[in-house]
C-alpha positions as CSV (number, residue, x, y, z in Angstrom):
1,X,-5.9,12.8,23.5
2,X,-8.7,10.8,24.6
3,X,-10.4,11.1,20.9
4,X,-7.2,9.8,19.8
5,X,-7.3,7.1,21.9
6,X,-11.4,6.6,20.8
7,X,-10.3,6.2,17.0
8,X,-7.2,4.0,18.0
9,X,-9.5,1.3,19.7
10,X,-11.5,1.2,16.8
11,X,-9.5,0.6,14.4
12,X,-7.8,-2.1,16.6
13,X,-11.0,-3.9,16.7
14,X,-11.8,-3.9,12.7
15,X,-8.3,-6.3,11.6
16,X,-9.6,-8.5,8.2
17,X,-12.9,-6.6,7.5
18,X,-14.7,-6.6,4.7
19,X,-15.6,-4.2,2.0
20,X,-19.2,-3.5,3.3
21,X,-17.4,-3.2,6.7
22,X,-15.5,-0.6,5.4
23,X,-18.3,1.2,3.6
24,X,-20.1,1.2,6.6
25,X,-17.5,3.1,9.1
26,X,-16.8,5.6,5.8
27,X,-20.7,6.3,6.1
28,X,-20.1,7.3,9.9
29,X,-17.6,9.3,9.4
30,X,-15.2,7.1,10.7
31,X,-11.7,7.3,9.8
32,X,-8.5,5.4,10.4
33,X,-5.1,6.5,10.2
34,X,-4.1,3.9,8.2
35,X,-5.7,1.4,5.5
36,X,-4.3,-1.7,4.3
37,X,-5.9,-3.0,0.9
38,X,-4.8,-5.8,-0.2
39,X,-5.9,-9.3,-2.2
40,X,-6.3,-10.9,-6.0
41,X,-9.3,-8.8,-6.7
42,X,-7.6,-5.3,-7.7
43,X,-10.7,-3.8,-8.9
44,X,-12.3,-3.9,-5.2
45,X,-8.7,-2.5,-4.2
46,X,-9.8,0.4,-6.1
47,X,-12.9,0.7,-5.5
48,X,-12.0,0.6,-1.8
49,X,-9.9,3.0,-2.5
50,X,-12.0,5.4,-4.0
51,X,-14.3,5.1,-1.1
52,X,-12.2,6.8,1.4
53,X,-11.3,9.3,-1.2
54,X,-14.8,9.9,-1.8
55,X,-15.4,10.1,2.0
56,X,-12.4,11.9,3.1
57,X,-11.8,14.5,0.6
58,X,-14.3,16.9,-1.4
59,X,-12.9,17.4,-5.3
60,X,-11.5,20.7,-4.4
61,X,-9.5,19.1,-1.5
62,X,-8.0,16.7,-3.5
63,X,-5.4,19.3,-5.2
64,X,-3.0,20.0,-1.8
65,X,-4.6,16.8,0.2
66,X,-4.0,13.9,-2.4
67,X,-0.6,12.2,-3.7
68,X,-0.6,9.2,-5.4
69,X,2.9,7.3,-4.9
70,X,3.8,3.6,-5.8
71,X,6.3,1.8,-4.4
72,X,8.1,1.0,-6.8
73,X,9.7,4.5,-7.1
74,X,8.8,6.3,-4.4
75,X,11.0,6.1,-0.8
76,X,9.7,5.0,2.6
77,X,11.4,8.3,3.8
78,X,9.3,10.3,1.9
79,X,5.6,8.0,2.3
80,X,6.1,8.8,5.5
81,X,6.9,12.9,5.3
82,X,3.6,13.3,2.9
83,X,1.4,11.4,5.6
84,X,2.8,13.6,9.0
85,X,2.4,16.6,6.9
86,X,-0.6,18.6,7.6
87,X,-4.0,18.7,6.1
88,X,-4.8,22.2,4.1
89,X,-7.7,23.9,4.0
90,X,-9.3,20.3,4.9
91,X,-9.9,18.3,8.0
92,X,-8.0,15.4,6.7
93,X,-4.9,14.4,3.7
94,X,-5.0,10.9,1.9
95,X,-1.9,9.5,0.9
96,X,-2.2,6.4,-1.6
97,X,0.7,3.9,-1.7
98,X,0.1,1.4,-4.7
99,X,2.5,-1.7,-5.2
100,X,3.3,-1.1,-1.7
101,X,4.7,-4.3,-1.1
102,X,7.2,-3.1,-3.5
103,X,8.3,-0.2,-0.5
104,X,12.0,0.0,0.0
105,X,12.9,0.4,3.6
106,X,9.8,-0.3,4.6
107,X,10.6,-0.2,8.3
108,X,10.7,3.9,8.0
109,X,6.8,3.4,7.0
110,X,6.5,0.5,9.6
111,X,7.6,2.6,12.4
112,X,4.7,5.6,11.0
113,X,2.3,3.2,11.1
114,X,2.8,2.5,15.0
115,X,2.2,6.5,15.5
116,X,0.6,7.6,12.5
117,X,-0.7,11.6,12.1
118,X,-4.3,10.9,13.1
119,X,-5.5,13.9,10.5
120,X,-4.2,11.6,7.3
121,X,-5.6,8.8,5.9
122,X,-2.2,6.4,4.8
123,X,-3.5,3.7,2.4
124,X,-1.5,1.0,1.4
125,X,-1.8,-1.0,-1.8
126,X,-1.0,-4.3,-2.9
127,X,-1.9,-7.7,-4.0
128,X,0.4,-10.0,-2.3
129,X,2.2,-8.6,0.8
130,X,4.7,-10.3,3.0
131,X,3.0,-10.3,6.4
132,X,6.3,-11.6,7.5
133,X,8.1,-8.5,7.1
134,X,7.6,-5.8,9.7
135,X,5.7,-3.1,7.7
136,X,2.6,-5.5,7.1
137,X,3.2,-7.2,10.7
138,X,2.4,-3.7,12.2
139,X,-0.2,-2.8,9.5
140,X,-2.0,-5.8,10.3
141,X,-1.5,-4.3,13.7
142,X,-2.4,-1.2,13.2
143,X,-4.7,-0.7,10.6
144,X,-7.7,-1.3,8.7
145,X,-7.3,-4.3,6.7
146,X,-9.6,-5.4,3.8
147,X,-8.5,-8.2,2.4
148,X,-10.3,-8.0,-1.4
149,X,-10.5,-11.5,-2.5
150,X,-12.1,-13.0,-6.2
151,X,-15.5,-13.5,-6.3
152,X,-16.9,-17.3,-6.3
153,X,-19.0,-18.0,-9.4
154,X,-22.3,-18.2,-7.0
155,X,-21.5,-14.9,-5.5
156,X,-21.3,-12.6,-9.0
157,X,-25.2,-12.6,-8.8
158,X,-25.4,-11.1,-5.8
159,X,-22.6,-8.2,-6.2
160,X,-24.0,-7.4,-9.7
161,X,-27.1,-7.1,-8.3
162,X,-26.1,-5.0,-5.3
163,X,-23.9,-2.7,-7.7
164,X,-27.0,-2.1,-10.1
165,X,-29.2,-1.1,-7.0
166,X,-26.0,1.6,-6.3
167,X,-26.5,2.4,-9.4
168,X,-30.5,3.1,-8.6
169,X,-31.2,0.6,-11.4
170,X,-32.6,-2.6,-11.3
171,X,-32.1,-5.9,-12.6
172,X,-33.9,-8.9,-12.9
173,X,-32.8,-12.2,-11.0
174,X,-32.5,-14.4,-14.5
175,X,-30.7,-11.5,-16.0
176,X,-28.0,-11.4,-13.4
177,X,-27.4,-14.6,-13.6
178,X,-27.0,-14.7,-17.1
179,X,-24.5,-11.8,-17.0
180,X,-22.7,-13.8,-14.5
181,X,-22.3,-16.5,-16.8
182,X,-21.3,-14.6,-20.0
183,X,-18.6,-12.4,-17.9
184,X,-17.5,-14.7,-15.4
185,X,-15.9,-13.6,-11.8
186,X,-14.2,-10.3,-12.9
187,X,-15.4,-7.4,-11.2
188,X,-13.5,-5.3,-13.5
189,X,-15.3,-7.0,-16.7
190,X,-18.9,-7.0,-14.9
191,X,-18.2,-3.3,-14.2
192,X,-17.4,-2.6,-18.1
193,X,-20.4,-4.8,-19.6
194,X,-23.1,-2.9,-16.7
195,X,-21.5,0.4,-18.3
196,X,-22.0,-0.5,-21.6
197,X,-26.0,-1.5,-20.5
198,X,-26.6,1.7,-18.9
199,X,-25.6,3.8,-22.1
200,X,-28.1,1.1,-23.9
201,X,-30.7,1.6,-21.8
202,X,-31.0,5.4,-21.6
203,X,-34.1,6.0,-19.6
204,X,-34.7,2.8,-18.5
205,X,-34.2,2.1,-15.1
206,X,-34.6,-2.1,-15.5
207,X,-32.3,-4.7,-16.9
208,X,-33.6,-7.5,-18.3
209,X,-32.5,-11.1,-19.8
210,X,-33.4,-9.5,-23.4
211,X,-31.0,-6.6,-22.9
212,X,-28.0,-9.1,-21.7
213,X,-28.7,-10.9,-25.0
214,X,-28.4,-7.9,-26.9
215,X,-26.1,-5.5,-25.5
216,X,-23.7,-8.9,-23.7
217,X,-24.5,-11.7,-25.9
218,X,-20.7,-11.9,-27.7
219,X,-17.3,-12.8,-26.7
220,X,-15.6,-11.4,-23.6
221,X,-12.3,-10.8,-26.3
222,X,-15.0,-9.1,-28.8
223,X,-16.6,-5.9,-26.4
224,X,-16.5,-2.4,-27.1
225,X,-13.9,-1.8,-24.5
226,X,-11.6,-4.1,-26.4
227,X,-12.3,-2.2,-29.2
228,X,-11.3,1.0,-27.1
229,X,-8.2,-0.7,-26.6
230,X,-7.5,-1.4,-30.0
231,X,-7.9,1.9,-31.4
232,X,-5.9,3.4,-28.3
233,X,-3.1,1.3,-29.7
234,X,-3.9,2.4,-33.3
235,X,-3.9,-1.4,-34.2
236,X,-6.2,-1.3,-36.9
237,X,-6.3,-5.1,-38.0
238,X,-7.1,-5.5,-34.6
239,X,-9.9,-3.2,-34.1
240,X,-11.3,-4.1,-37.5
241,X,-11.8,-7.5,-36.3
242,X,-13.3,-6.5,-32.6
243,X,-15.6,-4.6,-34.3
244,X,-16.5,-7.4,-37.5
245,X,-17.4,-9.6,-34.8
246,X,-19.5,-7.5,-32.8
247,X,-21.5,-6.2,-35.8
248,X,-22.5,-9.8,-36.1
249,X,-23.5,-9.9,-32.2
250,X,-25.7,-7.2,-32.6
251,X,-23.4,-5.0,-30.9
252,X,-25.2,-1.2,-31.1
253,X,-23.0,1.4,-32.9
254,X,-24.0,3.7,-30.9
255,X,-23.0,2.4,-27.7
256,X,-19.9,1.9,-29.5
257,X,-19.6,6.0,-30.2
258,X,-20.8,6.9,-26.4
259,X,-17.8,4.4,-25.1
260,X,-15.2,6.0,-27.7
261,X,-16.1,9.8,-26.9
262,X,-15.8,8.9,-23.3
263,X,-12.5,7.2,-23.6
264,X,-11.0,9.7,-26.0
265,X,-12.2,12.4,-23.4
266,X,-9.9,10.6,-20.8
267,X,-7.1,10.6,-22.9
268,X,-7.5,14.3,-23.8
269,X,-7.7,15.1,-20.0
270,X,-4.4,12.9,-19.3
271,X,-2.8,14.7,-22.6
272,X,-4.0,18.3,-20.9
273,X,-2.3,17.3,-17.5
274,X,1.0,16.2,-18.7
275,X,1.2,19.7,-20.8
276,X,0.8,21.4,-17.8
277,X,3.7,19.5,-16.1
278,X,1.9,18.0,-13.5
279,X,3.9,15.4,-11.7
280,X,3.7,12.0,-13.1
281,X,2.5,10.9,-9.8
282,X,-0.6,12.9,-9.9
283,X,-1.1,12.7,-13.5
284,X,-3.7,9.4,-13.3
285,X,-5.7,11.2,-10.6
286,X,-6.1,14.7,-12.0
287,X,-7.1,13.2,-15.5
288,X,-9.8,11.3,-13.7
289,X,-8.5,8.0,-13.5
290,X,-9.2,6.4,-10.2
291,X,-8.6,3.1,-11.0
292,X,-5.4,2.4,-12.4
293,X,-4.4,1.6,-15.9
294,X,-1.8,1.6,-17.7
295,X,-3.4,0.9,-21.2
296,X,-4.6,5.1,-20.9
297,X,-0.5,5.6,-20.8
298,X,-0.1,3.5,-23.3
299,X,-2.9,5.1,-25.3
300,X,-1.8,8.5,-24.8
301,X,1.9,8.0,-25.9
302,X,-0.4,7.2,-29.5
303,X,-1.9,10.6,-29.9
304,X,-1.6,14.4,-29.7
305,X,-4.2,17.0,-28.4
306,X,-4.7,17.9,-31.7
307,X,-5.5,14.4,-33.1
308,X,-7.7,13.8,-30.2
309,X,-9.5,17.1,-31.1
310,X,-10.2,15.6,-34.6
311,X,-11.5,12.4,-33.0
312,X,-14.1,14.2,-31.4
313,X,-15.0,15.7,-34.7
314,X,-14.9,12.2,-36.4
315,X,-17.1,10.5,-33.6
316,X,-19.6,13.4,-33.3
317,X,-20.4,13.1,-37.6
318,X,-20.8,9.4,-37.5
319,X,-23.2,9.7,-33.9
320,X,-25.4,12.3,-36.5
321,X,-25.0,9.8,-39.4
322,X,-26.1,6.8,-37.2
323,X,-29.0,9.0,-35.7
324,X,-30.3,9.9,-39.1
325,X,-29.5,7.0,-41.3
326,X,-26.9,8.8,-42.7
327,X,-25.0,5.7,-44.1
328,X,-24.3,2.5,-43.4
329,X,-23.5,1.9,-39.4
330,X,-20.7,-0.6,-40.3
331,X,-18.8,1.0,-42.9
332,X,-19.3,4.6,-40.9
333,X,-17.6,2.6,-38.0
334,X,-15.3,0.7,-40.1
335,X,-13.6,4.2,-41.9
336,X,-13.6,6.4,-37.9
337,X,-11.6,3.3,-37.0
338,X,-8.9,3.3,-40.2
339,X,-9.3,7.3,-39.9
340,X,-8.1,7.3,-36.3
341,X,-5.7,4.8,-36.1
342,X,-4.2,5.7,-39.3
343,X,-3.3,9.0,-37.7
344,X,0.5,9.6,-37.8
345,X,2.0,8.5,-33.7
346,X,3.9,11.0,-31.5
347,X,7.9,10.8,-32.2
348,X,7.4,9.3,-28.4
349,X,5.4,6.7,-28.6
């Protein structure tokens, strides 16, 4: 009782924290009961909400200690049975509740919340809750809060720069700035372009204004994860012209082919867990997608197993034809995109 009491001061002390506060107590070893995410900024929602995954649960825990639940389906009822159900085989259980200003009867999950299991970690989701409403009057209460606002233009510097030193790269002062000023404020977009570096680097462990230029240096509506988008959708006149405009960036072809095999590997994972009947719920987070999107649904409806399996045959010959100057890098890239989005869609799509 009296370690109960020990976590239940703390967490009563830590109301509008930070991320970095957050990241801190994770790195302790110290828990709450309950989490309450919330702001403009979804991507740091995310991300804060992959850190307490990371931190509370191993990837084997995750099977019988995760569920995923958005309140837009699920019931207050039943938020509240998965979190005052016991851990397995684990210390701890992690309940995420996306859209959870969305929560009907909320004051079932409101009244949890004032005696919540203290071997679960509750998160709650959202971008604009009602703090007049009892739930997020006794979450604000209660619980952790992180309130995960935009960036200011004169802060993206800084967070790039501290998320390439996570990264164990480096990058150079002019070049973050630079970024900065081709992406803008988006975490979600910086996240994408640093991505897209890292596979241009390789090796190298430094980013520079020269890389930005080439690898950045093109419209924000002209990257390779628009181009990902594009093909998901199997819109070729669309992807024809992401990919016309980029060629005359610069953009690498190769990046291009390390970005599709990645994203076609999601989709195949997503395809795999919906074969097996895995509950829609928990489809996102077995397939490896953390941070929510609905554009891989969207993709997926596009494509069968077995079309995805012939994707990875089509990307793999143009990667050897590219490597070998096997043809020429825009028409190779130009046929893989009329091949693949030419391919006939699912009756459900």
């Amino acid at each position: 009782m009296a370690l109960l009491q020990q976590k239940s001061n703390y967490v009563a002390k830590q109301q509008g924290q930070t991320y970095d506060v957050l990241l801190s107590a994770l790195s302790k070893k110290a828990y709450s009961p309950v989490y309450l995410l919330h702001g403009e900024e979804d991507f740091l929602i995310e991300e804060a909400t992959n850190a307490i995954l990371d931190a509370a649960l191993t990837k084997d825990e995750r099977g019988f200690n995760l569920d995923v639940m958005y309140g837009t389906e699920a019931d207050a009822r039943d938020i509240a049975s998965h979190a005052s159900s016991f851990p397995m085989m684990a210390e701890r259980r992690v309940v995420v509740v996306r859209d959870a200003d969305k929560v009907g009867q909320s004051e079932i999950l409101a009244n949890y919340i004032e005696h919540p299991s203290p071997s679960t970690c509750l998160i709650l989701a959202c971008t604009k809750p009602d703090f007049r409403k009892k739930l997020f009057v006794t979450a604000k209460k209660h619980a952790f809060v992180v309130e995960c606002k935009p960036l200011w233009d004169n802060q993206v510097p800084a967070w790039i720069a501290k998320r390439v030193k996570k990264d164990k790269r480096e990058i150079q002062p002019d070049a973050a700035s630079m970024l900065a000023a081709y992406v803008g404020t988006s975490l979600r977009e910086l996240s994408n372009e640093l991505e897209k570096l890292y596979i241009y680097l390789g090796d190298k462990r430094s980013l520079t204004v020269n890389d930005i230029t080439a690898v950045v240096g093109v419209s924000k509506e002209f990257t390779v994860f628009e181009l990902q988008w594009a093909i998901g959708m199997k819109d070729t006149r669309k992807a024809t012209e992401i990919l016309e405009r980029m060629m005359e960036a610069g953009e690498q072809p190769v990046v291009m082919v390390a970005v599709m095999t990645k994203f076609f590997q999601t989709l195949w994972k997503l395809l795999d867990v919906r074969r097996r009947n895995v509950p829609q719920a928990q489809q996102m987070t077995q397939a490896g997608i953390f941070m929510f999107n609905d554009k891989y649904s969207q993709a997926a409806n596009r494509f069968t197993i077995g079309e995805i399996e012939d994707v990875f045959l089509s990307l793999a010959e143009v990667d050897e034809k590219l490597k070998t100057s096997g043809g020429d890098p825009k028409l190779l890239m130009q046929m893989f995109i009329v091949n693949t989005t030419h391919q006939r869609e699912p009756a459900y799509a």
